[in-house]
MITI-62594 format. One record per residue (C-alpha): x, y, z. Coordinates in steps of 0.05 Angstrom, whole numbers, padded with zeros to 5 digits, always signed. Layout:
<nodes>
XYZ
...
</nodes>
This chain:
<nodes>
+00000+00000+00000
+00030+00072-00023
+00028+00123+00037
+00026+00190+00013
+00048+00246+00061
+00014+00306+00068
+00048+00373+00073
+00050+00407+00142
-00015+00453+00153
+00007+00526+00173
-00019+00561+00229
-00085+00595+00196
-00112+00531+00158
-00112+00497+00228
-00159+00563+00246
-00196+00547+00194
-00205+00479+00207
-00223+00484+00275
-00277+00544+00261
-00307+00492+00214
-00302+00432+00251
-00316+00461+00328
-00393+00467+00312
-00404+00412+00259
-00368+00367+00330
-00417+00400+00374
-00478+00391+00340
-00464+00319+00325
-00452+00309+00392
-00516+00348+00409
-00551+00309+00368
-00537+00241+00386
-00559+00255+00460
-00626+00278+00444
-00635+00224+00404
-00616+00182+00472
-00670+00220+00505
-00720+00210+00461
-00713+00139+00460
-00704+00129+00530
-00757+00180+00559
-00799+00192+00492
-00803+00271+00512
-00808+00298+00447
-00812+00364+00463
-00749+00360+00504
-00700+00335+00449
-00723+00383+00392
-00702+00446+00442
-00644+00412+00463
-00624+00401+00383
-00640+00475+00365
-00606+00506+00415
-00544+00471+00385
-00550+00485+00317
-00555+00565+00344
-00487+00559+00386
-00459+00524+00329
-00480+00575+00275
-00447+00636+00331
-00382+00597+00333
-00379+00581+00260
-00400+00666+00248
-00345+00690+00303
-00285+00715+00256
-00214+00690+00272
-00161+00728+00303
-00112+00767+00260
-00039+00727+00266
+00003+00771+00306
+00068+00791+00272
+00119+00812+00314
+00172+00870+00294
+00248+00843+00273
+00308+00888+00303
+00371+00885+00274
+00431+00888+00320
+00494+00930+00292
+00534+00885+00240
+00599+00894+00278
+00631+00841+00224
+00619+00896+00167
+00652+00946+00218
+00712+00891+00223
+00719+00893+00157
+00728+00958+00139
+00770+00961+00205
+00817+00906+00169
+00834+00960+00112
+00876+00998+00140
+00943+00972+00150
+00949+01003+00239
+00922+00971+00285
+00850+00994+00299
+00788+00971+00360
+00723+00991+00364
+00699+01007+00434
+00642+01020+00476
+00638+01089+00507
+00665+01058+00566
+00721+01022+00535
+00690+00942+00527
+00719+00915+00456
+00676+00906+00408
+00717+00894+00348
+00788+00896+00320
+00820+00890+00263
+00874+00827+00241
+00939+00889+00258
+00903+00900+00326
+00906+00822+00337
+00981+00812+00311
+01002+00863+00360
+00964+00857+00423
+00916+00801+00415
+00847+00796+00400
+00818+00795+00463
+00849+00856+00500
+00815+00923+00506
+00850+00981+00486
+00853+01010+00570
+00888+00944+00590
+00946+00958+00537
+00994+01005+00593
+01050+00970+00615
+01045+01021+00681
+01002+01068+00714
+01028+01126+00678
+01018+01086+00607
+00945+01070+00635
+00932+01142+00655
+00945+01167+00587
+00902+01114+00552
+00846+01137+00601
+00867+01213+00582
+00858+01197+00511
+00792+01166+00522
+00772+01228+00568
+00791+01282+00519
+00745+01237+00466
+00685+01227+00494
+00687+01306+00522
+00718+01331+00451
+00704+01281+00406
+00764+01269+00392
+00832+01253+00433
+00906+01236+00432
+00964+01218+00471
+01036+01192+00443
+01091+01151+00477
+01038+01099+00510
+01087+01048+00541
+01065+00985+00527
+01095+00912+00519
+01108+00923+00443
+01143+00994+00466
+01122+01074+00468
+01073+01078+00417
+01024+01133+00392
+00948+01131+00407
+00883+01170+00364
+00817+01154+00401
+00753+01187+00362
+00679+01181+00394
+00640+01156+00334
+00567+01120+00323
+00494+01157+00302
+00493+01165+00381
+00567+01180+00394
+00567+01112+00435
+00627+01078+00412
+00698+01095+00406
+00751+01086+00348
+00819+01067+00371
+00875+01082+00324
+00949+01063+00338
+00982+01092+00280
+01054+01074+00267
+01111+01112+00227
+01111+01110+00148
+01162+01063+00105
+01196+01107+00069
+01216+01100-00010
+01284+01084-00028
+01281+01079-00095
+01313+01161-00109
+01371+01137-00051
+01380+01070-00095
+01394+01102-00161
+01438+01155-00131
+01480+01104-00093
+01485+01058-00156
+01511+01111-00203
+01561+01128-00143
+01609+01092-00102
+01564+01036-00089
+01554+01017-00157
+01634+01027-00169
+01647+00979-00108
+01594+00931-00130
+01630+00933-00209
+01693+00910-00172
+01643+00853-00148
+01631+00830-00214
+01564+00854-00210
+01521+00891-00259
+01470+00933-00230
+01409+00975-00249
+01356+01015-00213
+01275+01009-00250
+01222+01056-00234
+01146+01037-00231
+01140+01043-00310
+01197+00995-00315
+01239+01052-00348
+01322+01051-00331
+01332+01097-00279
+01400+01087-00261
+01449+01031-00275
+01529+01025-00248
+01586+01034-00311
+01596+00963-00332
+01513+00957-00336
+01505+01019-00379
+01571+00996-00427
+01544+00930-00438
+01465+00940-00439
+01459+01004-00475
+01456+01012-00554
+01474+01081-00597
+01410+01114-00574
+01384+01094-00508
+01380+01143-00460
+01382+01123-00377
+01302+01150-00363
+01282+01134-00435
+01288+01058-00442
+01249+01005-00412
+01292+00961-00380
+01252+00897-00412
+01285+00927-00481
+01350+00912-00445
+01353+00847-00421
+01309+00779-00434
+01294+00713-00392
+01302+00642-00416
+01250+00594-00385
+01304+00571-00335
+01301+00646-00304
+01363+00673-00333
+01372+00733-00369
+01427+00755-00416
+01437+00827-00450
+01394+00840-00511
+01454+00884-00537
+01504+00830-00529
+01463+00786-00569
+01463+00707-00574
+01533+00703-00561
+01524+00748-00491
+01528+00700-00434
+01474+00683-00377
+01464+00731-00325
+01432+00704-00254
+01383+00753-00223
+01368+00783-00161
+01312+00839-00154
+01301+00884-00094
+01238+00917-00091
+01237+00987-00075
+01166+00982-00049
+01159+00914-00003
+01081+00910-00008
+01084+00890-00076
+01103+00817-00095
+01168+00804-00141
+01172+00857-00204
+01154+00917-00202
+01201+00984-00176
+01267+00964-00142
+01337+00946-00150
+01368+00885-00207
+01432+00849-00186
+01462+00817-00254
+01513+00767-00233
+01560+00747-00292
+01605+00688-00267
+01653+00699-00332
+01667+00762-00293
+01694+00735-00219
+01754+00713-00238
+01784+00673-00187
+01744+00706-00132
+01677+00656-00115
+01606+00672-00125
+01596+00677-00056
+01656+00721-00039
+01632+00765-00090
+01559+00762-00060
+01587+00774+00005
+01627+00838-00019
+01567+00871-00047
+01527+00855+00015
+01579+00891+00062
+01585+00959+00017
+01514+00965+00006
+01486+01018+00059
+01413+00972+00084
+01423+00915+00123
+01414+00852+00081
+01410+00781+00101
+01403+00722+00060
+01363+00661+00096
+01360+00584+00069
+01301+00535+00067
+01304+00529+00131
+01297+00590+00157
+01373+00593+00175
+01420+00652+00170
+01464+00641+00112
+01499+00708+00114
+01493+00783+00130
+01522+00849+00116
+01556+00901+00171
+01495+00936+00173
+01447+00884+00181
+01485+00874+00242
+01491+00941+00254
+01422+00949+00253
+01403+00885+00285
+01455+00898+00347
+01498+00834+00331
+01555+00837+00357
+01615+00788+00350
+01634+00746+00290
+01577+00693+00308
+01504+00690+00266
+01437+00685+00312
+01404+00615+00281
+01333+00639+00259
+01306+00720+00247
+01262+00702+00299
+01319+00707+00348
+01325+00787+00330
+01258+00805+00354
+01222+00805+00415
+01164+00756+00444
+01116+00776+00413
+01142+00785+00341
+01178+00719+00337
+01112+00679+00309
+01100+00734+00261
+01171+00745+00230
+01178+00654+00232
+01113+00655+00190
+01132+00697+00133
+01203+00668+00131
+01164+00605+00113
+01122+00630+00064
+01162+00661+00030
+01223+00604+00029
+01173+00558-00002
+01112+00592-00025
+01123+00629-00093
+01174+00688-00105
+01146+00756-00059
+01148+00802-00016
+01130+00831+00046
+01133+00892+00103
+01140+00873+00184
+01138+00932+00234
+01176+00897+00290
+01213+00907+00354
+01288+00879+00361
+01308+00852+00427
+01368+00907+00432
+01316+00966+00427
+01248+00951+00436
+01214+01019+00453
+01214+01035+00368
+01191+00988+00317
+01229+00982+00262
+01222+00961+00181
+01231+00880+00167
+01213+00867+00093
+01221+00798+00077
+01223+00775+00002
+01227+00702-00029
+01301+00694-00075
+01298+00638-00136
+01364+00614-00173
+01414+00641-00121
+01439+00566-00098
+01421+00556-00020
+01390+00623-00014
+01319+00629-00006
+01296+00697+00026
+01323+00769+00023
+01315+00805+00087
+01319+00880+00106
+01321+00924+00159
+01319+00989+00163
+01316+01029+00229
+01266+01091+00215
+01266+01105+00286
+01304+01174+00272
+01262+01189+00207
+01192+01179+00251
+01235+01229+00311
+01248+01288+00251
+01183+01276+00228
+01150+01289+00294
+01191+01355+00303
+01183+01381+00238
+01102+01375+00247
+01115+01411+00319
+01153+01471+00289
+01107+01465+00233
+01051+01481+00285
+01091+01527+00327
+01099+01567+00257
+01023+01573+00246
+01009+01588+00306
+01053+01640+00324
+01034+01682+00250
+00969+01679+00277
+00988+01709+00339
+01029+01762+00311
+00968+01786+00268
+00924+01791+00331
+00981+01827+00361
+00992+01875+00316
+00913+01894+00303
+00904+01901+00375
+00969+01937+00384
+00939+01989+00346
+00874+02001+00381
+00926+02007+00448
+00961+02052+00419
+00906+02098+00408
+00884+02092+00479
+00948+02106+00512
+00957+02165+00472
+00892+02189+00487
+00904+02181+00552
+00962+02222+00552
+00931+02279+00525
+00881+02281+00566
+00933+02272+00636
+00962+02344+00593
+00904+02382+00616
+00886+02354+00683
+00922+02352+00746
+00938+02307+00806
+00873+02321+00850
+00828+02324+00800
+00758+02291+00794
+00775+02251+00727
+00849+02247+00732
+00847+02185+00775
+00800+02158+00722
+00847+02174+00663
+00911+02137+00703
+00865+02078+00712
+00848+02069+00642
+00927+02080+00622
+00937+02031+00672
+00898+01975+00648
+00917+01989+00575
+00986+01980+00596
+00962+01915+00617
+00935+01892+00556
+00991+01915+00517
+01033+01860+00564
+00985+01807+00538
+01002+01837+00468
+01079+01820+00494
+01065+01750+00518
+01028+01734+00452
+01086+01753+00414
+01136+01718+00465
+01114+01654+00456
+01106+01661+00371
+01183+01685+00386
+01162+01757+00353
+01172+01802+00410
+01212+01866+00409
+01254+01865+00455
+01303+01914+00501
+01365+01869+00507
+01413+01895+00557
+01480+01861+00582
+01468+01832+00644
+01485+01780+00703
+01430+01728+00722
+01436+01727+00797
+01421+01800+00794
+01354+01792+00764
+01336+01733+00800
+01346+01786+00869
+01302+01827+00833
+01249+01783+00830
+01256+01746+00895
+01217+01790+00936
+01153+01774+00887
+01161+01695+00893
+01163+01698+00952
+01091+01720+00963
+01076+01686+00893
+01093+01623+00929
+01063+01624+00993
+01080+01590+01064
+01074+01522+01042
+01136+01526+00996
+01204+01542+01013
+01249+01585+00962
+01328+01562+00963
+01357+01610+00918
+01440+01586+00900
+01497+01624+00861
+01550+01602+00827
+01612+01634+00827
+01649+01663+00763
+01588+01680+00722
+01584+01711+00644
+01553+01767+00629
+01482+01752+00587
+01456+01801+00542
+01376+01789+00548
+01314+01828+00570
+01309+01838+00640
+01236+01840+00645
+01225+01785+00599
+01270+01743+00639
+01241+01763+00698
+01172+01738+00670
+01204+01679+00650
+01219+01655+00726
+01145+01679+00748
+01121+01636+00702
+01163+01581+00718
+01153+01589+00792
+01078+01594+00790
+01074+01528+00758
+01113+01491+00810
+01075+01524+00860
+01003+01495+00823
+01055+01425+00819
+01067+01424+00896
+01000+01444+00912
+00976+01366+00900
+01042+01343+00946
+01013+01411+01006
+01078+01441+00986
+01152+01439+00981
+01219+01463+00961
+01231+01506+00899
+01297+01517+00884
+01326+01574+00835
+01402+01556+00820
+01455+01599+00776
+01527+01565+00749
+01566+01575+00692
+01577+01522+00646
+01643+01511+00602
+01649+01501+00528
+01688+01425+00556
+01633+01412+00599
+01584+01423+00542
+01621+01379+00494
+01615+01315+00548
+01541+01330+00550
+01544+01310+00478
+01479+01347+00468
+01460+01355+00387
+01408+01415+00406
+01461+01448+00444
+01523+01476+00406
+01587+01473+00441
+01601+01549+00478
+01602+01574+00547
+01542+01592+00579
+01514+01627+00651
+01460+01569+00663
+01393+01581+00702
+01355+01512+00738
+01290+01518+00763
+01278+01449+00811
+01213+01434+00844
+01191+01377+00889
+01118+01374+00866
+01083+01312+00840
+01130+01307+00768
+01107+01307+00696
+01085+01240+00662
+01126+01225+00605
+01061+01224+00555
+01059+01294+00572
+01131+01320+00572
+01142+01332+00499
+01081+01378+00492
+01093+01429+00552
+01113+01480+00512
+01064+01475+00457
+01019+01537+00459
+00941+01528+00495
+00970+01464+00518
+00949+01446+00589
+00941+01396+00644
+00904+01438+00693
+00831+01443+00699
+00791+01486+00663
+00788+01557+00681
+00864+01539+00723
+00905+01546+00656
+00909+01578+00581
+00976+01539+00561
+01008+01607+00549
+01057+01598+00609
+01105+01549+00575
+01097+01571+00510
+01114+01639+00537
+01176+01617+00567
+01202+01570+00508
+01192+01635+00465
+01230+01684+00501
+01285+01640+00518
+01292+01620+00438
+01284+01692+00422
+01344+01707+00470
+01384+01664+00436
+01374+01619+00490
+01363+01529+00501
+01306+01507+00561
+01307+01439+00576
+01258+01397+00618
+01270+01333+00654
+01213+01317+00706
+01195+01243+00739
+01130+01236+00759
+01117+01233+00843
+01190+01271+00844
+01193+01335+00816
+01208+01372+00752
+01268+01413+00737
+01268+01469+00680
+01348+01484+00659
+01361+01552+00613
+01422+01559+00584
+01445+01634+00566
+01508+01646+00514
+01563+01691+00548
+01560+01761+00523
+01630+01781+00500
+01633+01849+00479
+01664+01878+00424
+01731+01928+00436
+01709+02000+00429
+01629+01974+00444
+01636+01995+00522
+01602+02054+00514
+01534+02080+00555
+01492+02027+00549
+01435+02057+00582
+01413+02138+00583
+01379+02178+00634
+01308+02198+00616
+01308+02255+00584
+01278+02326+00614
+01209+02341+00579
+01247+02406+00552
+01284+02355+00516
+01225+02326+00485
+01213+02390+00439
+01235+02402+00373
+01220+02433+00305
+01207+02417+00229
+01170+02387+00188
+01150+02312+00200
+01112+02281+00149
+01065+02224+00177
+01038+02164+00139
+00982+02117+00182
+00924+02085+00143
+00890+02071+00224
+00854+02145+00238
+00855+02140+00302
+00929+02126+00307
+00940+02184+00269
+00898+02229+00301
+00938+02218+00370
+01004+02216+00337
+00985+02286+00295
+00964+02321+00360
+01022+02292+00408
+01082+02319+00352
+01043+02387+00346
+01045+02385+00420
+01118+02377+00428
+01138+02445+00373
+01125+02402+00302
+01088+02421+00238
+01054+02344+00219
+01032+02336+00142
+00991+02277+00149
+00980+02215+00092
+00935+02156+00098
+00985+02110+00050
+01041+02101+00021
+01013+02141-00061
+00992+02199-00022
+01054+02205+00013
+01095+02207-00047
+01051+02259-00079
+01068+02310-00015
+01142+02293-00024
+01134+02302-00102
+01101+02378-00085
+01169+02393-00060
+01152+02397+00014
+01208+02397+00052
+01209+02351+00100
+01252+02338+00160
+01227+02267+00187
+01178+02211+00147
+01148+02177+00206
+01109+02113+00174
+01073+02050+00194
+01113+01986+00167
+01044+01950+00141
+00990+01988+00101
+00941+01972+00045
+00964+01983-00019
+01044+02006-00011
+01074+01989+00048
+01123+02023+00088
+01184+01999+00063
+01165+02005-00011
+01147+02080-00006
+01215+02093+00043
+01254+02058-00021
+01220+02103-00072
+01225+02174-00031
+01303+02154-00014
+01316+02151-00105
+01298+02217-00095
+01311+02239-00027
+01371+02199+00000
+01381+02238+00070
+01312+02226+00086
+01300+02208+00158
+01255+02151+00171
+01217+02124+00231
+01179+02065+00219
+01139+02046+00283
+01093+01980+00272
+01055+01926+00327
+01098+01875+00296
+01165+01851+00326
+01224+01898+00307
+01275+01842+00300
+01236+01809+00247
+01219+01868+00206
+01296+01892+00205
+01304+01829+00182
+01247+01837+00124
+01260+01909+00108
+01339+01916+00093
+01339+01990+00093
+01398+02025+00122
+01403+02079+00170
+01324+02073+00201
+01298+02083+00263
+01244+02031+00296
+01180+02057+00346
+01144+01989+00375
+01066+02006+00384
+01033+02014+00426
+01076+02075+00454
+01059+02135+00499
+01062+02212+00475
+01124+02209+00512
+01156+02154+00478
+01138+02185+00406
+01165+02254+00421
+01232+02211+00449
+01235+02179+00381
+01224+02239+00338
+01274+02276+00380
+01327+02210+00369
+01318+02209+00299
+01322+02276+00275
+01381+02288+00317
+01415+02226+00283
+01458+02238+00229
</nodes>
């Protein structure tokens, strides 16, 4: 008998099943005990209600509609596998985090270098490495975005980019970016047509540097006399044209023809990502040309001269041989080869480094790029590229290393004065607008203290306003100090002298919960420097070991001057400090240190670890500008839970024979302020002009006034004569300095007085006129009728 099997019913035929059969059931059933009634009892009546009143419940059931099927909502879940994929892009190491730092997701260079299952706050080494991981995370979720660099960890200091990102700003992006491989391929063809390529022609060996295109960038002598025809030009010619392969995998020279021997082949890729071909480096070894020297000899030669550390591995993954600066490089020391690569690195690297030795020894002919860690210096990573040799006997991988721990440090300081730069051109802009506007206020001011009196109702008022314009003009100065564009007043000077000046204000800077030791050295140079500046310079210092000791409830601050030696520099062996004497200033504190995350961005400008509303990041800056301006070196060495200490160094002043002269003049008497003449004055700012026009009338001049540089040159053209031309440096249309160089064709004797809100030292340095005077703004009435006086008086 044939069973056939019936599909499963779904959920609304067995409804609609059981809304047909539920009352059909009943009534049957109804039915069939009336009919026991009536046979039993014979009450007719009875058993026909009893049926009826069935049928009617049946006919409500079988009416009653069914229920609508219920379907319940789907919710997708983030696909944190796409995320992983588009993680596994990039070639850092990369997490995705929770905003309270649970992993989520990482990509395969997270897992290489820290494994899989570690979250991106358990990565320190140390409680400082941890604090600057939670730091990072900190500045991202309040930001959006954060970053600290030198994170110890166990693969060494390492950068770290954290950046809140999601719909809801939930999750966090951890990036661990490491430096850039660099391309060799401009070094390779300028070593090969050099010394290199002569050393590796007395190798026997024929060499030749391809580009991208495959055209002959560079090749060594015996290469270009045997490979190139009447015609070819190196940069014009593929190198293909050059040379061809037999199916064994050796070439010969298309110019030599079929009588040119075989060539065996070596190529060194300029660009490890890529497998074999492509940009790089050919070795053409022609064994007619050893002579009685081996192969191997001659490999070995061209291995020590050339400047990258080579190694060539076997099968095996044993050292065959390496070149001085593969050991150089690697930290090898003795005559003795380490058995596997594996044994350079550290821990963590070794599975990674045995893996592609492997692949590459057996697998087909390619290449490949390591960041790794040697034992002998672990805190940088450095370059292994690995890449598969065929038809060089036992050899059977190329590896080299390049430290580009020193490229990755002059990268790093080149973005830091790169950022210093912009940010102290904006600085001098602000300073110089706002100069202005002070300018016209003090000189206002000034005027009006000509008419009024000590004792009067509004000269109090007056002195208050000068006074707090004064003040801004000294955030003018610190603006500028920090960009290194201040003017300064640099006077010869000795350093324990303006440290007494200053004591008595540290002292109640610093309060009674820290002690100032203040030492001097004996046999001091004289400095030439700012005294002020210098004097703002240990405030500034000072206050911030105060704010360090504060956490500690106080301390020791200690302000030190000694001389150092031009033999004491030289042991130092410093390469940021050049080898002179100097009169050396050390600020030491005892306060709770400086992490080293931190201590290579103190003196960035608005960079800060106070709280907000406790510090603008001007302090440092400040100080690291002055000091630079001076001509000065500041050096920082703090450990946290210890103290910091700040070191200047200041170059001895030795003066010139014949330069001893006053240094310094009295002020002059205000009948000395007078004068008379002509003074012709170009400002495009009114209001600068209006204060300058009445304070020279003031002191006995006649003022012709121009609002640029064309309308000044029209009054000289009248034939005014004119005994002083005092201009503004920067002006819309013709500057300063282009109008003084027109008027002098004509007028040579002309006597100029530039004044400006920019620093003086860098617009000497811009303007290259001769025999000029210089006014900083913002100045006083005083200070303009001082200048005028200098300057006409000058010959």
């Amino acid at each position: 008998m044939l069973h056939q099997t019936l599909p499963p019913l779904e959920s609304a035929q067995l409804d609609r099943w059981e809304r047909w059969l539920a009352p059909i059931l009943s009534t049957g059933a109804g039915a069939t005990l009336a009919i026991l009634l009536l046979l039993i009892s014979q009450l007719w009546l009875a058993a026909a209600a009893l049926v009826g009143g069935l049928i009617a419940a049946g006919l409500v059931v079988w009416r009653k509609p069914l229920p609508s099927p219920r379907i319940e909502p789907i919710v997708l879940g983030p696909d944190y596998s796409l995320v992983g994929s588009a993680l596994g892009l990039g070639r850092d190491p990369a997490a995705l985090t929770t905003s309270e730092g649970s992993l989520l997701i990482v990509n395969a260079a997270y897992r290489e270098r820290f494994g899989g299952s570690r979250p991106p706050l358990s990565l320190g080494i140390d409680e400082e490495a941890r604090n600057g991981l939670e730091m990072a995370k900190s500045m991202a979720s309040r930001d959006g975005a954060g970053c600290v660099a030198g994170i110890g960890t166990e693969g060494g200091l390492i950068p770290v980019e954290v950046e809140r990102v999601g719909a809801q700003d939930h999750h966090l992006l951890w990036r661990f970016p490491g430096p850039s491989s660099p391309d060799a391929l401009t070094t390779a063809a300028r070593r090969i047509q050099g010394l290199t390529g002569s050393q590796i022609a007395a190798a026997g060996v024929l060499a030749a540097v391809v580009d991208a295109n495959g055209k002959l960038l560079a090749g060594n002598e015996p290469f270009l006399e045997r490979a190139l025809r009447p015609g070819q030009l190196v940069g014009a010619v593929d190198f293909l044209d050059l040379v061809e392969a037999d199916e064994h995998g050796e070439m010969r020279l298309v110019a030599e023809g079929e009588g040119g021997g075989s060539l065996s082949a070596v190529h060194i890729s300029a660009d490890p990502t890529n497998e074999a071909g492509g940009p790089g480096t050919f070795l053409l070894f022609d064994p007619g040309q050893s002579g009685t020297r081996s192969q191997s000899s001659n490999l070995q030669a061209l291995l020590d001269v050339l400047p990258i550390g080579l190694a060539l591995v076997d099968r095996d993954g044993r050292f065959l041989t390496m070149n001085q600066a593969f050991r150089q490089a690697g930290g090898i020391k003795g005559s003795a080869l380490p058995v596997y690569p594996g044994d350079l690195v550290v821990k963590e690297d070794k599975a990674a480094v045995a893996d592609a030795v492997r692949r590459n020894s057996r697998g087909p002919a390619m290449s490949g790029d390591l960041a790794v860690r040697l034992t002998g210096q672990s805190s940088e990573p450095v370059a292994l590229t690995i890449a598969g040799l065929r038809g060089l006997g036992d050899a059977a991988v190329l590896l080299l290393l390049k430290d580009n721990s020193e490229e990755a440090k002059l990268k790093r300081q080149v973005a830091q004065a790169t950022k210093m730069q912009v940010v102290g051109q904006l600085a001098g802009g602000v300073a110089h607008d706002f100069n202005n506007i002070l300018t016209a206020i003090i000189g206002h001011c000034d005027l009006m203290l000509m008419r009024h009196t000590p004792g009067d109702s509004d000269y109090d008022d007056i002195q208050q306003i000068k006074s707090n314009s004064n003040r801004a003009a000294g955030l003018t100065r610190q603006l500028l100090a920090f960009s290194r564009q201040q003017t300064l007043r640099p006077q010869v000077l000795q350093l324990p002298d303006v440290v007494s000046e200053v004591s008595h204000l540290l002292k109640r800077l610093l309060g009674e919960t820290v002690e100032l030791v203040v030492k001097h050295g004996r046999t001091l140079g004289p400095v030439r420097a700012d005294p002020g500046q210098l004097e703002q310079v240990i405030v500034n210092l000072a206050v911030n070991a105060r704010d360090a000791m504060a956490e500690t409830s106080g301390g020791t601050l200690t302000i030190q001057t000694y001389s150092v030696r031009a033999d004491q520099v030289a042991e130092l062996g410093s390469d940021i400090l050049p080898v002179a004497d100097y009169s050396a200033l050390s600020v030491t504190d005892t306060g709770c240190g400086i992490a080293p995350a931190v201590l290579g961005k103190i003196f960035e400008p608005f960079f800060t670890t106070k709280e907000v509303g406790k510090g603008t990041g001007l302090g440092l800056s400040t100080v690291y500008g002055i000091v630079k301006q001076s001509g000065g070196f500041i050096f920082a060495d703090s450990k946290v839970g210890h103290g910091t200490r700040f070191v200047i160094y200041l170059p001895v002043f030795r003066e010139e024979a014949g330069a001893a002269r006053s240094r310094k003049l009295g002020k002059p008497k205000q009948d000395e302020l007078w004068g008379s003449g002509t003074v012709l004055l170009v400002e495009d700012e009114p209001m600068v002009r209006s204060v300058a026009e009445r304070a020279l009338t003031r002191h006995g001049y006649t003022v012709i006034c121009a609002d640029n540089g064309e309308d000044a040159l029209e009054v000289l053209g009248r034939g005014e004569h004119i005994d002083l031309l005092i201009t503004d440096v920067v002006m819309p249309g013709m500057d300063g300095p282009t109008m003084v160089r027109e008027a002098r064709k004509t007028w040579p004797d002309l006597k100029i007085l530039f004044m400006s809100g920019y620093a003086e030292e860098q617009l000497r340095n811009s303007i290259d006129i001769d025999h000029v005077n210089f006014l900083p703004k913002p100045f006083s009435v005083t200070e303009l009728a001082e200048a005028a006086r200098r300057t006409v008086g000058t010959k």
